[in-house]
Every structure is written in structure tokens, then in C-alpha cells.
N, C-alpha and C positions, 0 to 999 in steps of 0.2 A: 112261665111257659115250661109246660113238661120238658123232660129230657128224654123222656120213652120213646123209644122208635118202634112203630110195629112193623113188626117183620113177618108175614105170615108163610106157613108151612104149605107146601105140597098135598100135605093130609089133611091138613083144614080144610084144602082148594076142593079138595075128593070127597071130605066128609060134604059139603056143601054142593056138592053136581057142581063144580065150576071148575074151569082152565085160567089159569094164568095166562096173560100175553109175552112173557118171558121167565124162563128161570134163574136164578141170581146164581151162578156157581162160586160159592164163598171160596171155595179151595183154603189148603193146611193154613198158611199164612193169613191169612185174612180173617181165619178162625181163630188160631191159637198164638200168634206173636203180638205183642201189646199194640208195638210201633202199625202194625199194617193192618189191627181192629177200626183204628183210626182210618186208614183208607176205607172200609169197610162201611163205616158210619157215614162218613163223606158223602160218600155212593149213595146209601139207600135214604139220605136227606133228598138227593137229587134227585131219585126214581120218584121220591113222595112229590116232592115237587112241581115236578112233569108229567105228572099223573101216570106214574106206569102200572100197570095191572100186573104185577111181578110177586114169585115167592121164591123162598129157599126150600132144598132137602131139606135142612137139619140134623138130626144126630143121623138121619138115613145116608148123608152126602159121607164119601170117602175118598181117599188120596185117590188122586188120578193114575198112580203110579209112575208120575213123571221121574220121580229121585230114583226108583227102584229101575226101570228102565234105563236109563242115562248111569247109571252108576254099573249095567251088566245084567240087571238081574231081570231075566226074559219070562222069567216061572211067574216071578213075585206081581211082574207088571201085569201079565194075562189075567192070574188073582184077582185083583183089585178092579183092573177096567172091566171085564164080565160081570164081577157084582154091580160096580157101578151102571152098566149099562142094563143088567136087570133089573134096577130101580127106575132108570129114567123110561126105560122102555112101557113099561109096567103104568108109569104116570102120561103115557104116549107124549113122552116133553118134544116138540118141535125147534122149539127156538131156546137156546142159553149164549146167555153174556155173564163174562169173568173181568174181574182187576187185574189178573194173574196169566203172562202170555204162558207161561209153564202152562198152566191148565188149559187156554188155550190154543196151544199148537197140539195139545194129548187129545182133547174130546174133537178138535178140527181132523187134524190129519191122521190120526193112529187108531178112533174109536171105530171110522166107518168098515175096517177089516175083520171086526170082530162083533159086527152087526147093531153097532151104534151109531145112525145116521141123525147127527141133528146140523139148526143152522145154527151155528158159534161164531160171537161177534166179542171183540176185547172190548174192555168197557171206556175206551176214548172214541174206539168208532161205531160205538153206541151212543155217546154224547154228542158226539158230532151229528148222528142222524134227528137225535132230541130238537138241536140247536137250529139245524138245517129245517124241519119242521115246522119249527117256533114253538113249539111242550115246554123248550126253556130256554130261558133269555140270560144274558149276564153282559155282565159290565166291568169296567177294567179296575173299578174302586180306587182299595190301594196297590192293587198292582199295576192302574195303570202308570207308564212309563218305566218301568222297572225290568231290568236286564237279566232275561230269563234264556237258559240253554235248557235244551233236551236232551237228557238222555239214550238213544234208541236200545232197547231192549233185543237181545240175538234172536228170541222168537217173537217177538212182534215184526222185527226189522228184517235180518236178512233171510229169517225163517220162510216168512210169510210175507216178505214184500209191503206190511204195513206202514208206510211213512209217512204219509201226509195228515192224516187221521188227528194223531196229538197233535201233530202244529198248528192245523187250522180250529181245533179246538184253543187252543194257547193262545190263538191270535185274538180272539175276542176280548180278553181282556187287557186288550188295547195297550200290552206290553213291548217293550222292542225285544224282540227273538233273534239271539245270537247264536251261532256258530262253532262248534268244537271244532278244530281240524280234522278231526274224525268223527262223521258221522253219517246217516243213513247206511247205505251201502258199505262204507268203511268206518263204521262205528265198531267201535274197541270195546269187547266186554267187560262188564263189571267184576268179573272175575267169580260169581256164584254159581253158572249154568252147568251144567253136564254132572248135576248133583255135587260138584264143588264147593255149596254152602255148609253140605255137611260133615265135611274130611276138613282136616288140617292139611294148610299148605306145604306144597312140593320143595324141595333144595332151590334157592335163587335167589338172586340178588333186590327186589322188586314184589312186592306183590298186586296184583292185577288192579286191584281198586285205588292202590296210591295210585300207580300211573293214570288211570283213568281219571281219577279226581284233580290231580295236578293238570292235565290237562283240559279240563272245566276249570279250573281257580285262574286258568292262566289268561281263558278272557273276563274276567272279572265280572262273573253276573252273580243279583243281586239272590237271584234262585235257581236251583238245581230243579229242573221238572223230571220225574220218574211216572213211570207207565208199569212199574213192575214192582211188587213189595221187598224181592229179591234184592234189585238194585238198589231202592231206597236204603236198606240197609248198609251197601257196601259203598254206596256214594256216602250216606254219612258218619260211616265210619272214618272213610279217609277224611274228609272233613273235619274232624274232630282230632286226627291224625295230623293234620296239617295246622289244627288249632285256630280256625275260621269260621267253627259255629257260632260265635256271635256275629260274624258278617255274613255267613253263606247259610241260606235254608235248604232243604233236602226236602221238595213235596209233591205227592201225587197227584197227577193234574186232576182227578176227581178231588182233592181236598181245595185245589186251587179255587177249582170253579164255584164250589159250594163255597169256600171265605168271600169271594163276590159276591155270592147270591145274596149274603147277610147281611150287605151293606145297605 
């Protein structure tokens, strides 16, 4: 069986008189980090799947300027979201769905001021409408019975109010969903947001992602579920930190659902 995924462009969709029924917005991460390509592939196993009539930019897509914003820089952000939104405008994109709540909470809440109005969905509560549908089905395989926590992402979660979305996706595969002390509404971040992935850490005793991982290690599940590439990273750093990557995985609930699907 091939391993080729076709992924088709925007300008393919245009060279052919056709629309897409959604846009896949890859965003930096999911493009260029090894670890979050993997979510990436996941994904567009699952769109194929479920038949979605879906494409990406491609070299046309660019940062949303979520790090550039969050990090001060108000010039740099405008830059980027106008170009980006003379790309999307240009292809009249209606609908986009992201892996990535950075991208978003940017093309949701921040693009419509600057005359980018689209409908932006994260891509668990994209799966979740697949699943609620029936487009795609899964099964709890080997994760059924298997002790999975979430962890909520600050702009999926208290950003944007999104919470139910992953867990009722999570729940399909008929795992027991466990409970950080902190989470939803008082979910503790992973320590990358506010362009913090890209600076070295501040003077202190702790950094953001141990605590947060100790207190995911401390109910003992058997997987960490992330919603964000960001997070994945910094939950399995500390993970590795803690020295429990042979016992604790660190995975996107789009790669969750597609290891299901294979079974």
C-alpha cells in the first residue's frame, strides 16, 4: 500500500473550476516541526477517509502571525495576517479547519478586523462533526480501556470556550477519560503560549511544562491526549524529563483516532 498522501492545492482547485468543501490550514508547526508533521499526516489520513473535499495553500499559506503578535510585535502581525487574508480572500475560502488552536484563535478572532471573515473550526471539532455525521467511524481497538487525560489547550479552552469537542471525540474509542486537577476552565498551561516557545525560560524555580506534566503523571494514564502541536511538545518533553516515555505517550487526538481507524 502506497504511503503517498495526496494532498491537493488551492491552485489545483482554481486551475480546475472547483471549490474545496474546506481548507486545511497546515500552520508553521505542522508544516515545518518533524514531531507535529505526524499530526499532520494523521489528519489528512482521516479527511481521506471521510471523504472530505478539502485542500491546502501550500507554499502560498504563511504564519498567521500569531508568535509575532503575542510576543509585541503589532507591525509584524498586520504584515502577515493581510497577506494571508489576500490569499484566502482571492481563493473566496469560506470554511478552514486547523490542528493548531494558535492559528485558530488568529484566523477566528483577530482576522475578521482586518477583513478576513471565514468559518474556522479546530480540527477535534471537526472530527467530532465527521463522527456525529457517520463520514467516520472508530473504534476503541487498542485504546480501548486505556487511561487517557486531556490536555486543554489555552486557546482551544479558556480562549474560546472549546471543551467538550476532544472529549467527546476521545470518548469513542471507548477509553476511560481521566481527570487532571486542573482542567477545562482551570486548565494550567503548557507553558508555550504567548510565543514562549520561542524565548528561553524566565528566573524560577519550575518550568511551566514540569508542573504541568507532573500533574498528568500523577493520575497515571496510560496517554497524554493534546489538541495542540505546541503542547505535544512540551507535555513530552516533560515526559522525558520525568523519564516515563516508556510508560506515558504524548498524542494528538487526530493521530489517536486514525491508529483506531487501522485496526
Amino acid at each position: 500500500m502506497s504511503d503517498i498522501l495526496k494532498v491537493p492545492t488551492m491552485a489545483e482547485y482554481l486551475a480546475e473550476g472547483k471549490r474545496p468543501e474546506v481548507l486545511f490550514w497546515v500552520g508553521c508547526a505542522g508544516s515545518f516541526d518533524d514531531r507535529a508533521k505526524k499530526i499532520t499526516k494523521a489528519f489528512v489520513k482521516l479527511l481521506h477517509k471521510a471523504g472530505v473535499d478539502f485542500a491546502v495553500l501550500g507554499t502560498e499559506e504563511s504564519c498567521t502571525g500569531d508568535p509575532a503578535k503575542r510576543a509585541g510585535n503589532e507591525f509584524l502581525f498586520q504584515m502577515q495576517a493581510v497577506t494571508n487574508i489576500e490569499v484566502l480572500n482571492a481563493y473566496e475560502i469560506k470554511k478552514v479547519v486547523t490542528a493548531c488552536p494558535h492559528c485558530f484563535n488568529t484566523l477566528k478572532n483577530e482576522y475578521p478586523v482586518l477583513g478576513g471573515n471565514y468559518e474556522v473550526m479546530h480540527h477535534t471539532q471537526f472530527l467530532k462533526s465527521l463522527l456525529d455525521e457517520g463520514r467516520l467511524s472508530v473504534n476503541g481497538g487498542t485504546f480501548k480501556g486505556k487511561r487517557i487525560t486531556f490536555h486543554d489547550p489555552c486557546y482551544l479552552g479558556r480562549a474560546n470556550e472549546v471543551y467538550e469537542a476532544p472529549r467527546e471525540v476521545l470518548k469513542k474509542l471507548e477509553a476511560e477519560l481521566i481527570e487532571m486537577k486542573r482542567c477545562k476552565r482551570n486548565g494550567l498551561c503548557c507553558g508555550a503560549g504567548g510565543a514562549q516557545m520561542f524565548k528561553e525560560a524566565e528566573p524560577g524555580t519550575k518550568e511551566i511544562n514540569i508542573e504541568r506534566t507532573e500533574e498528568a503523571l500523577a493520575i497515571q494514564p496510560d496517554i497524554i491526549a493534546a489538541g495542540c502541536p505546541f503542547c505535544n511538545t512540551m507535555m513530552t518533553d516533560g515526559v522525558k524529563n520525568k523519564e516515563q516515555e516508556h510508560k506515558v505517550e504524548v498524542m494528538d487526538i487526530a493521530e489517536l483516532i486514525a491508529n483506531a481507524q487501522e485496526l
